[in-house]
C-alpha positions as a Markdown table, in Angstrom:
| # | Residue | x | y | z |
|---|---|---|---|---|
| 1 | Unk | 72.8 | 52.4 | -22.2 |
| 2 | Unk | 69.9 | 51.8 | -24.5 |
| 3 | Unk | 70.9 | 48.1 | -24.9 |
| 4 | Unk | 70.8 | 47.9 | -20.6 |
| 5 | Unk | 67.6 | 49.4 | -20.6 |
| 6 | Unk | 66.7 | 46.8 | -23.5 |
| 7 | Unk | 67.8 | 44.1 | -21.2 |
| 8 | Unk | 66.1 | 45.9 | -18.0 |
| 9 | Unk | 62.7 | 46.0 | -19.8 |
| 10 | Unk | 63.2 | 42.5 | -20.5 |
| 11 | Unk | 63.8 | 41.5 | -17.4 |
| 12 | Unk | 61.2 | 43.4 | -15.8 |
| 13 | Unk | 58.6 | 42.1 | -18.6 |
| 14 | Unk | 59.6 | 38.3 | -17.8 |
| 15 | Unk | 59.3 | 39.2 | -14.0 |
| 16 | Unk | 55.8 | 40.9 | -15.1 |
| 17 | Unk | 55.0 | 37.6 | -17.0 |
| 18 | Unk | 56.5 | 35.5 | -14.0 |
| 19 | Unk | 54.2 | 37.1 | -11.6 |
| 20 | Unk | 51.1 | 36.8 | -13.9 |
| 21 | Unk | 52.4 | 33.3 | -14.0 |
| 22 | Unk | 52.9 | 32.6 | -10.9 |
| 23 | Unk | 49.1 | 34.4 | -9.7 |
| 24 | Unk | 47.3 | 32.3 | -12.8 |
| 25 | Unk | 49.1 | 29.1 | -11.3 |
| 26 | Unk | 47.7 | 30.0 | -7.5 |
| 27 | Unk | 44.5 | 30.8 | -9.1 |
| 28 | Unk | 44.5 | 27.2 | -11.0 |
| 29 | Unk | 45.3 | 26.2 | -7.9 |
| 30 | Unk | 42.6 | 27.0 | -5.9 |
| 31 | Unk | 40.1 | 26.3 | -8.6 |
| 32 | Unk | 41.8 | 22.4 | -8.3 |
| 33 | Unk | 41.1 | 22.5 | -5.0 |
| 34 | Unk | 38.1 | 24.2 | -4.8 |
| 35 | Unk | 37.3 | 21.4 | -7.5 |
| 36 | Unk | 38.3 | 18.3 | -5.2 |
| 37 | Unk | 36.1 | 19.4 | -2.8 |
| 38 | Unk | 32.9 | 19.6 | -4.9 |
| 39 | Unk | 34.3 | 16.3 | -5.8 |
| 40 | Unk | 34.2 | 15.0 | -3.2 |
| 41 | Unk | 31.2 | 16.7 | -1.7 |
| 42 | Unk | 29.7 | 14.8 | -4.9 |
| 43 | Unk | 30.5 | 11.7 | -4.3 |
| 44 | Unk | 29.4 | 11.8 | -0.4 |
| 45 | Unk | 25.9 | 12.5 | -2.1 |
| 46 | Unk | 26.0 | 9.5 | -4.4 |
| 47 | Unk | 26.6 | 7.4 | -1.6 |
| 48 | Unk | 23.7 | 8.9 | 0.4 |
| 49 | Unk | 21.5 | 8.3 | -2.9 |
| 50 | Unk | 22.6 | 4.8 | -3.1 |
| 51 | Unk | 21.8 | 4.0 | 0.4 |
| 52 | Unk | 18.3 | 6.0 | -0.2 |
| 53 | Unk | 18.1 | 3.4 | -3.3 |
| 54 | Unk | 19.0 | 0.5 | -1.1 |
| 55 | Unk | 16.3 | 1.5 | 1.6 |
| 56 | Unk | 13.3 | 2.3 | -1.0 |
| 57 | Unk | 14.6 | -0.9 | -2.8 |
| 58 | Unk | 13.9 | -3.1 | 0.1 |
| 59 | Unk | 10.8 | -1.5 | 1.4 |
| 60 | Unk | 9.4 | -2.4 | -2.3 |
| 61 | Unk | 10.4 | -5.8 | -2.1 |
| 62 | Unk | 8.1 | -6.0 | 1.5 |
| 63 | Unk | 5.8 | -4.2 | -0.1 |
| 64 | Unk | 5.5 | -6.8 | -3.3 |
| 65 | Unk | 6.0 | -9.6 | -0.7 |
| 66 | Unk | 2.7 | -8.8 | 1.5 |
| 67 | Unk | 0.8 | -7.6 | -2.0 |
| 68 | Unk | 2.0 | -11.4 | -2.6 |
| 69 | Unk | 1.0 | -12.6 | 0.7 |
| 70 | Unk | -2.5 | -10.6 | 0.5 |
| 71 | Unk | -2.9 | -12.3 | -2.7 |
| 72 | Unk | -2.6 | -15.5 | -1.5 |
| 73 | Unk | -5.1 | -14.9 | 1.1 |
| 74 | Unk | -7.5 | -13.7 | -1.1 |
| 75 | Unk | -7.6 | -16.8 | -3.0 |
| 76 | Unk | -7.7 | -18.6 | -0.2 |
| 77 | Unk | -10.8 | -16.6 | 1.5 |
| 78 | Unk | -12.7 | -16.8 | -2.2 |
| 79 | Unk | -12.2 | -20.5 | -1.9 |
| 80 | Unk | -13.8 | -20.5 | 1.4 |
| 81 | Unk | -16.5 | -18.7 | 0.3 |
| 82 | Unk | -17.1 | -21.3 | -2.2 |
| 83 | Unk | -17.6 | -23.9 | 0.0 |
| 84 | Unk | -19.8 | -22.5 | 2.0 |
| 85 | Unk | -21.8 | -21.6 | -0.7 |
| 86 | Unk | -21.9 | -24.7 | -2.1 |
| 87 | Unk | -22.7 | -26.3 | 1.8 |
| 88 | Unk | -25.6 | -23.5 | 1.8 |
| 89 | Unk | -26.6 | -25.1 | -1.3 |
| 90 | Unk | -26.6 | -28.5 | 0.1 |
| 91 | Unk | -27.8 | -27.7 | 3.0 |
| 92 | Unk | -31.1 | -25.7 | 1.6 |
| 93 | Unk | -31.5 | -29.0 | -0.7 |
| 94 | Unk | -31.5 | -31.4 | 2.3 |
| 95 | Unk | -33.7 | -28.9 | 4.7 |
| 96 | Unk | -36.7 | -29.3 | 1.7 |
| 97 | Unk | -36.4 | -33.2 | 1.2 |
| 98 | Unk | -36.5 | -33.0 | 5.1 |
| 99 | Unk | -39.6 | -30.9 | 4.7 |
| 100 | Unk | -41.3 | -33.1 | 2.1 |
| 101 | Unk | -40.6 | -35.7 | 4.5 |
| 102 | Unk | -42.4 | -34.4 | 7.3 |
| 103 | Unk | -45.1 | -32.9 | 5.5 |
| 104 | Unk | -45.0 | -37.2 | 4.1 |
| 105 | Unk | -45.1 | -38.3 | 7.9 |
| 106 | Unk | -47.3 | -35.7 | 9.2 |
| 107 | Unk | -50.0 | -37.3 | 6.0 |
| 108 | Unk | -48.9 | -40.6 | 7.2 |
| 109 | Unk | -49.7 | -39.8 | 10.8 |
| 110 | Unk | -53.2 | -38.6 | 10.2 |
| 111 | Unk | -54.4 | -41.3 | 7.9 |
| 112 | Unk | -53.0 | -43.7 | 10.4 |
| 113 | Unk | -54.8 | -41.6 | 13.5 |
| 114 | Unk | -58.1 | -41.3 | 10.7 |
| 115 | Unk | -57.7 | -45.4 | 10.3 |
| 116 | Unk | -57.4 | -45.6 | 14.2 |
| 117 | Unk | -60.4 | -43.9 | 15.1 |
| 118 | Unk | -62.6 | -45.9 | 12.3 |
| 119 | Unk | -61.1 | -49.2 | 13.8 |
| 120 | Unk | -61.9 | -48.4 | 17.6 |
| 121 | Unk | -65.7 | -47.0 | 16.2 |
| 122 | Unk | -66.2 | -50.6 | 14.4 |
């Protein structure tokens, strides 16, 4: 009798172990799953940051583009505003040779109206 309670213990302890066995492996199991889904869940959220990066990545390529573009313009405007500067300049430097001249013709005109007036006295 003691050797068939032997054998009964050790059945009932490998059925014990079984069990714990069997609840560790559903445990395992749900942890896998529970771990797929985080997974999963993960990667969704690296695909949403990668779009994210695609997006920001093209709006800072427009952005460099017009900073380009204003650049450009810039230049462009600075030139202008050299030449007219420089026409200004010429401009002023014709305006007082055109001054001298008059002021030249205006002499001119009164010695030649002084010179009338002597030759219609005599």
């Amino acid at each position: 009798m003691t050797a068939t309670k032997e054998v009964s213990n050790y059945i009932q302890a490998i059925q014990e172990s079984a069990r714990r066995n069997m609840t560790a492996t559903d445990e395992t199991s749900k942890v896998i799953e529970d771990a797929d889904v985080l997974a999963h869940d993960a990667g969704d959220a690296l695909r949403q940051i990668l779009n994210y990066v695609e997006k920001t990545s093209d709006q800072v390529r427009g952005i460099a583009t017009a900073a380009e573009q204003q650049s450009a313009t810039s230049e462009e405007i600075n030139r202008s505003t050299e030449q007219i500067n420089r026409i200004a300049e010429e401009t002023a430097g014709t305006m007082s040779m055109a001054s001298s001249s008059v002021a030249s013709l205006s002499h001119l005109a009164t010695d030649l109206k002084t010179s009338m007036t002597r030759m219609h006295l005599e």
